[in-house]
Phi, psi and omega in degrees: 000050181299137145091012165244104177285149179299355168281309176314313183314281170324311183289286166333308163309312192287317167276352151297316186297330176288301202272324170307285217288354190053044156238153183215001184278140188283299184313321142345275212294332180271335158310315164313301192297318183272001171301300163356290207292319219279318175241358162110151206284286204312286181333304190262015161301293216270348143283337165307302199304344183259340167270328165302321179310297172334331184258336181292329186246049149114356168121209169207120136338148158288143155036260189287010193028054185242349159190163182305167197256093183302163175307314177302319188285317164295332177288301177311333146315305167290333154308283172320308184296339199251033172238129218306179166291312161329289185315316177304321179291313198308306200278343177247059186298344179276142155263094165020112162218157195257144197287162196255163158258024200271147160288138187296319198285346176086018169249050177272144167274312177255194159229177221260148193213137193241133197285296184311127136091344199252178203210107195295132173230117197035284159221031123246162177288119167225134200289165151238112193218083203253003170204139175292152168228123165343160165261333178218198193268295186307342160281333173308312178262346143292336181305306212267033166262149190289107191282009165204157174337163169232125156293132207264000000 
C-alpha cells in the first residue's frame, strides 16, 4: 500500500461513517473524528452498527418523545455513554444546550419548560432522560439487553 497513509485510512472511515450515520454538519464530522481518536476505529464501528440495527426496527425517541432520534443522534448516544468523562469534555467541548422557546433577547417573563416527560419539583420542570425510548417493542428489547454480564 505504498503511497497510502493511515491519516488517508481514517479519513475514509470517518466520512463513511458519516454518510452511514446521514451527518454532513462539520461539526458532526469533527465529534465523529474525535470519537475515532478517542475509541479506536473498531470501537465506533461497533457503535454504528448498533444504532444502525437500532433504527432498522424503528428507531429511538428523543428526550421529550416528541420525534424520532436520526441514526446519527443515537450513535452520539452511545457514544457519549461508552467514553470517559475527560473524552467526553475532548469530544464535546462545548456543552449542549438544547434550543428554548424564549426570545434571544432574554425578554420573557418565565422560561420556556417542555411538558412531555417532565416531573414538577416544586416550582420547576425537570425533563428526565436517563434512557432513549424506543419507538417499538422490538427496539425496545434490543435496546434493554444487557451488554455485558450483570453480576449476581
Amino acid at each position: 500500500m505504498a503511497g497510502v497513509f493511515l491519516s488517508d485510512i481514517l479519513e475514509t472511515f470517518i466520512s463513511t461513517a458519516a454518510q452511514q450515520l446521514g451527518e454532513d454538519r462539520p461539526d458532526a464530522l469533527g465529534h465523529l473524528r474525535r470519537i475515532v481518536e478517542c475509541l479506536g476505529s473498531e470501537r465506533t464501528a461497533e457503535l454504528i452498527k448498533v444504532a444502525l440495527r437500532l433504527e432498522k426496527l424503528g428507531g429511538t425517541l428523543i428526550a421529550d418523545g416528541s420525534r424520532r432520534r436520526s441514526p446519527g443522534g443515537t450513535f452520539f448516544v452511545f457514544a457519549r455513554g461508552a467514553l470517559t468523562r475527560a473524552d467526553r469534555k475532548y469530544v464535546w467541548p462545548v456543552p449542549y444546550r438544547p434550543p428554548t422557546t424564549e426570545p434571544p433577547d432574554g425578554g420573557s417573563e418565565g422560561s420556556a419548560v417542555l411538558e412531555t416527560g417532565a416531573r414538577a419539583t416544586g416550582d420547576t420542570s425537570v425533563i428526565l432522560a436517563s434512557k432513549l425510548k424506543p419507538v417499538n417493542t422490538a427496539a425496545e428489547r434490543c435496546y434493554d439487553a444487557p451488554l455485558r454480564p450483570q453480576p449476581q
